[in-house]
C-alpha positions in Angstrom: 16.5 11.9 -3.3 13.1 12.7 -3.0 10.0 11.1 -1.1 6.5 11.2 -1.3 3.5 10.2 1.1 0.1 8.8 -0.2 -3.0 7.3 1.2 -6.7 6.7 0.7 -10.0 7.5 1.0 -12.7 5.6 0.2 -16.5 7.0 0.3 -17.6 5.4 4.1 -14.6 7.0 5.3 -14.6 10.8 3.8 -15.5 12.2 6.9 -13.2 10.2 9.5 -9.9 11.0 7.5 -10.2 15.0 8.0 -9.8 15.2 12.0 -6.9 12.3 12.0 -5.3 13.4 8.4 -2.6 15.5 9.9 -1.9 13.5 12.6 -1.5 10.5 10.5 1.3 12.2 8.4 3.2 14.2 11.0 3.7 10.8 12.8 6.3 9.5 10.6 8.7 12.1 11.3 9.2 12.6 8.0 9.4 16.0 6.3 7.6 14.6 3.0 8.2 16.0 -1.0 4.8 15.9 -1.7 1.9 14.6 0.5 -0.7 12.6 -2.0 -4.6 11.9 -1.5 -6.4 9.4 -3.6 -10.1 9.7 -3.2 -11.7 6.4 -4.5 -15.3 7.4 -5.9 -15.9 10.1 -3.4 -15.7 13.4 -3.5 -12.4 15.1 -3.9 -10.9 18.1 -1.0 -8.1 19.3 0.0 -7.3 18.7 3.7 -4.2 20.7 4.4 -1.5 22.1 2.2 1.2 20.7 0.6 -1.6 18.2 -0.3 -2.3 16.7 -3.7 -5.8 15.1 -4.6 -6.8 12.7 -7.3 -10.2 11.0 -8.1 -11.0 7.8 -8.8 -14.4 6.8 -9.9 -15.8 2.9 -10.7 -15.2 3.8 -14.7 -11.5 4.0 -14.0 -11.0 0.6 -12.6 -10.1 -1.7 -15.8 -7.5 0.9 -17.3 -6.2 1.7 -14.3 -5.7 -2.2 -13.9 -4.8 -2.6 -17.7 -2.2 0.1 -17.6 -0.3 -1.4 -14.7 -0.6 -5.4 -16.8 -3.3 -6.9 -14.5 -6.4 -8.3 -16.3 -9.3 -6.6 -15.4 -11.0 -9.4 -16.8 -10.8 -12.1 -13.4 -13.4 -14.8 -12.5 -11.8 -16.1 -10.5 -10.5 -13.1 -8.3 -14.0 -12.0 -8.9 -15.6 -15.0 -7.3 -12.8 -15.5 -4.1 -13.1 -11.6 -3.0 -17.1 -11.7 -3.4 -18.3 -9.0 -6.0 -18.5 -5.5 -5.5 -20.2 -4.4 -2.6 -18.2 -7.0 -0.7 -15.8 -5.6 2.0 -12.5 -7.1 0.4 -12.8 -7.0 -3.0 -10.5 -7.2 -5.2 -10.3 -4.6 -7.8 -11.1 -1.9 -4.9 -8.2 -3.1 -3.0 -5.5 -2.6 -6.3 -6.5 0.4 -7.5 -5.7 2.8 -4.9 -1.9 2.1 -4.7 -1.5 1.6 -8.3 -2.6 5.2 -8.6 -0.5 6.6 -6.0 2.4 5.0 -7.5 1.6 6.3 -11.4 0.9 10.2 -9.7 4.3 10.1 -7.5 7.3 11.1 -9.2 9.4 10.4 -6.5 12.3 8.1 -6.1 10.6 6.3 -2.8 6.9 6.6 -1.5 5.5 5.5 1.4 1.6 4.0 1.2 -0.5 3.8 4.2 -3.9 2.9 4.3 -5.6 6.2 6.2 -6.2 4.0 9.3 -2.8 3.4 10.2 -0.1 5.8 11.4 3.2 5.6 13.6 3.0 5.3 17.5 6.6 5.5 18.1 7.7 8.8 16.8 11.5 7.3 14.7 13.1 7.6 12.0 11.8 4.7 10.1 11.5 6.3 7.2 15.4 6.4 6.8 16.2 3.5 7.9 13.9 1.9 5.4 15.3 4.0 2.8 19.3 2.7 3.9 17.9 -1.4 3.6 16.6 -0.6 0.4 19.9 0.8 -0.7 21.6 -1.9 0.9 19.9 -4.8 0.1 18.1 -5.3 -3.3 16.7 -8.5 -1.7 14.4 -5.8 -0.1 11.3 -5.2 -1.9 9.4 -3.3 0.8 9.8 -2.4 4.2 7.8 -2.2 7.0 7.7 -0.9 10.4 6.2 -3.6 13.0 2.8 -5.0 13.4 3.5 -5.8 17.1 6.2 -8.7 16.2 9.0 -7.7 18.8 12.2 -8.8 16.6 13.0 -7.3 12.8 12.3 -10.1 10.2 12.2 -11.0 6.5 8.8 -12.4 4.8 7.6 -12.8 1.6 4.1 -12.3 2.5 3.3 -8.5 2.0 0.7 -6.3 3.8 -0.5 -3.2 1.7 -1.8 -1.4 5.1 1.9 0.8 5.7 5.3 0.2 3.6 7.7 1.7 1.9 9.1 0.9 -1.7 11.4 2.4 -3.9 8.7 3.8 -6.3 10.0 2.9 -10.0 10.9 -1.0 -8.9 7.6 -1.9 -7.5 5.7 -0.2 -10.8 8.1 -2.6 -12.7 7.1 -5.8 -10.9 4.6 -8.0 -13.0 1.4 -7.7 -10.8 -0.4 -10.1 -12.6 1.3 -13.6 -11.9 -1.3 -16.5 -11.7 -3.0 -17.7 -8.9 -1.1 -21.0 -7.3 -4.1 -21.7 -4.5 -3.9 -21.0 -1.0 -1.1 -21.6 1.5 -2.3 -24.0 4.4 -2.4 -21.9 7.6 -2.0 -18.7 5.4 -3.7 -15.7 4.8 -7.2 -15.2 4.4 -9.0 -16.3 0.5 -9.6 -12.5 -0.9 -5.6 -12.0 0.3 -4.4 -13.6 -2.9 -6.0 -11.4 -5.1 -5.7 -7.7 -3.7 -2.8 -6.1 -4.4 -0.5 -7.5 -1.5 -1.5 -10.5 -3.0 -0.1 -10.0 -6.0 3.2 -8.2 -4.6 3.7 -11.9 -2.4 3.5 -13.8 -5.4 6.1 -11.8 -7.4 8.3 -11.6 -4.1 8.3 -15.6 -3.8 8.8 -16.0 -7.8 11.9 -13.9 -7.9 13.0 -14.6 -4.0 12.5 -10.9 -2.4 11.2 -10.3 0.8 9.7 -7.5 2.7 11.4 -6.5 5.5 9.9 -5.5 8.9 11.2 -3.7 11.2 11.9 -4.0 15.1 8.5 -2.7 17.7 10.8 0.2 17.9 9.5 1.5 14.6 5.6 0.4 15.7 2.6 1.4 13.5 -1.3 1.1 14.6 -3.8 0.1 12.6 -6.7 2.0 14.2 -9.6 0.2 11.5 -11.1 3.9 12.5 
């Protein structure tokens, strides 16, 4: 069984990720296969060894997007998330994972967004791993947000999970937009990539499952 680690870096953030990078991995208390950076239209380094890099510039974004069977080609996800430069929009918040996902060989990954690493130092990794096993109901798991008690929802988060690798590529990422969810998340939500992964979970009645604050992650927004 093997399992890989990726995350992110986008240009603003280049030069916060270096001083918290190893921190960031080691608290997972995981001993890692391989240790994956994707560097989204910035320049491409190596922080620290075993570390893989891999470049994304704005040219790559449709096939990227077409090679994983979402429609580059969205009005509609291009009007809700606000055009480029906006902070949430959509085809910057897909790309990244989708990537990390096609690079990994491995037979589970974990993504985290660069901000957000583990304050309690557990062994959520494996006990993510064992739910999977146990329970194909489980698309992703999480560790907690701050919610106290371990729960099931079908509304993802891409900031920190962990998937069996293969079986999320093999989910159709491009299921139509149904409109928003009274009291639900926020409008550019339904058409980034957790989004997407909600849609499919509530199609084909999957959850993700979040663990207790035992397993608690921070999401530091730098």
């Amino acid at each position: 069984m093997t399992v890989d680690f990726a995350t992110y870096c986008c240009e603003k953030d280049i030069d916060k990720l270096g001083p918290v990078f190893n921190r960031h991995v080691k608290s997972h208390g995981y001993d890692f296969d391989l240790i994956n950076i994707i560097f989204q239209r910035t320049p491409m380094g190596v922080i620290n060894n075993p570390v893989k890099g891999y470049y994304i510039s704005d040219v790559n974004y449709d096939q990227i997007l077409r090679d994983n069977g979402i429609n580059p080609d969205n009005k509609e996800a291009d009007d809700y998330t606000h055009g480029w430069d906006a902070a949430h929009y959509w085809k910057h918040h897909c790309v990244n994972q989708l990537v990390a996902l096609n690079k990994s060989t491995a037979d589970y990954i974990v993504l985290a967004d660069a901000d957000c690493y583990m304050v309690t130092n557990t062994n959520w990794v494996e006990k993510g791993i064992q739910l999977l096993k146990d329970n194909r109901k489980y698309l992703v798991i999480s560790p907690s947000d701050g919610t106290r008690v371990a729960h099931e929802t079908n509304i993802m988060s891409q900031q920190l999970f962990l998937c069996e690798r293969q079986r999320m590529l093999d989910i159709d990422f491009d299921l139509p937009f149904t409109g928003f969810k009274e009291g639900g998340p926020f409008a550019e939500f339904y058409f980034l990539l957790e989004g997407r992964i909600s849609r499919y979970m509530e199609k084909h009645g999957l959850t993700r499952f979040m663990l207790s604050d035992e397993h608690r992650y921070w999401h530091d927004q730098w």
